[in-house]
N, C-alpha and C positions, 0 to 999 in steps of 0.2 A: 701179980698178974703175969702168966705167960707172954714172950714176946712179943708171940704170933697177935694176940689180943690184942697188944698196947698198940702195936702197928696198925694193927686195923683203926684200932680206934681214934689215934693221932692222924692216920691217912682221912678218915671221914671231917675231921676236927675240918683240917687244913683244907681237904678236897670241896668240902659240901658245907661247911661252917655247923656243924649237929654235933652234937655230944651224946659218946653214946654211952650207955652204963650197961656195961660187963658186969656179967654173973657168969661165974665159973663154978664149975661141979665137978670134984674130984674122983667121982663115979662116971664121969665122963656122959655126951647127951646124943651117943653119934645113931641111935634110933628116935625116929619121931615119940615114938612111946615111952623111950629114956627120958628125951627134953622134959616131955610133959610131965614126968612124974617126978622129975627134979624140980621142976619151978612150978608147978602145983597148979595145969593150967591145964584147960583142953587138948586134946590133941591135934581137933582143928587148929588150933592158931598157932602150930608151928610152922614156921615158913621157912619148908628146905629148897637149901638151892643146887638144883640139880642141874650136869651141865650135857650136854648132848650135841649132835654134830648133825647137820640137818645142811644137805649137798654140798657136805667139805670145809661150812661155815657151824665155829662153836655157837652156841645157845643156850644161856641161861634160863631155867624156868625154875621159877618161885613156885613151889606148890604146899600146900596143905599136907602137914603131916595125915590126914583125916586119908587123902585120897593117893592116889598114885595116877603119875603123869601118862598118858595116853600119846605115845607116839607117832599115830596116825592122827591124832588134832592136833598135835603143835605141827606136823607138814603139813595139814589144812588152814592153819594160821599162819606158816610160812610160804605157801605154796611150795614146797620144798618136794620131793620126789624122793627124797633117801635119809631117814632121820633113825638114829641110831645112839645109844647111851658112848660117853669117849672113855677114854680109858685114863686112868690116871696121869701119864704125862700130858694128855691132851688138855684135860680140867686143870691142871698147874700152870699148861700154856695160856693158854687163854687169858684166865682170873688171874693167877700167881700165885694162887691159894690151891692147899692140899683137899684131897676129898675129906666128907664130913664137915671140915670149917669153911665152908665156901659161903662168906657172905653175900646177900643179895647187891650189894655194890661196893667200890674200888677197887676194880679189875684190873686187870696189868695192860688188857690187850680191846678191851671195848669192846665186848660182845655184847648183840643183841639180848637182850630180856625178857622173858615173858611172865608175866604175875596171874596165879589162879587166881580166877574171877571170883571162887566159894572166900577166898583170905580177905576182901572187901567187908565182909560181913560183919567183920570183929574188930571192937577199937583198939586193938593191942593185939599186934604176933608178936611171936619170938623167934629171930633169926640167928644164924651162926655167926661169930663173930672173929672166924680167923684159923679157930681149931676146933678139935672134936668134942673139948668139953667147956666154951663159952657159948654165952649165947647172948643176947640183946633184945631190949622190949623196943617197941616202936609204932605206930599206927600205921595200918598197910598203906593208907596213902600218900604217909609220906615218902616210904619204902617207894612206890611207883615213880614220884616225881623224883626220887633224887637220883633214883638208879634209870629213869631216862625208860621205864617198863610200858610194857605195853597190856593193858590187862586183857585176858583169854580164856575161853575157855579148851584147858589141857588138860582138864581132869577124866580120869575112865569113866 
């Protein structure tokens, strides 16, 4: 298993007491349409975590590989005025995790979360688990409760 993985997954062990089981694909899963076709799964039920900066504060949003994040709804869910995608050093500050393996939680820095409301719908996503070619099955609600989320609607 990649380091990046094991970290993650020992940080959930220890953080949130879950155990998480890593699947890694050496084809790597860093598009929602990759994941899916590696773990043989919809491509709604991948849960990418995308990070964005919404008035100078980062912002996790969980979404739906199916959809793409609407940044005038997560400032309508923030009340925010200025939401904008961050750029790579900013999603490493934050999380502590690189782009593509941004799990939906144990972040470095405790940002705020937001979960698409369509990933409820399915008893099983698959989320990133640290890097661009792991990923992790899980039930979205446990996802919500553990990572502290808030469910919304962010999808376009």
């Amino acid at each position: 298993m990649h380091p990046r993985a094991e970290e993650f997954a020992e940080e959930a062990g220890e953080r949130y007491g879950v155990e998480i089981d890593v699947h890694e694909f050496e084809e790597g899963t860093k598009t929602a349409e990759d994941a899916a076709s590696a773990i043989g799964c919809d491509v709604a039920q991948i849960a990418s975590s995308l990070v964005f900066v919404a008035d100078g504060e980062p912002v996790v949003v969980v979404t739906s590989g199916a959809n793409r994040a609407s940044e005038a709804k997560i400032a309508d869910v923030l009340r925010a005025s200025d939401v904008e995608m961050a750029g790579p050093e900013e999603v490493r500050e934050a999380t502590g995790w690189s782009i593509g393996g941004v799990p939906p939680f144990c972040h470095e820095n405790d940002p705020t979360v937001l979960f698409d409301e369509t990933l409820i719908e399915h008893e099983e996503v698959w989320a990133a688990a640290g890097t661009p070619a792991a990923v992790f099955p899980m039930a979205p609600d446990r996802i919500v409760e553990i990572a502290g989320a808030r469910v919304a609607d962010v999808a376009e």
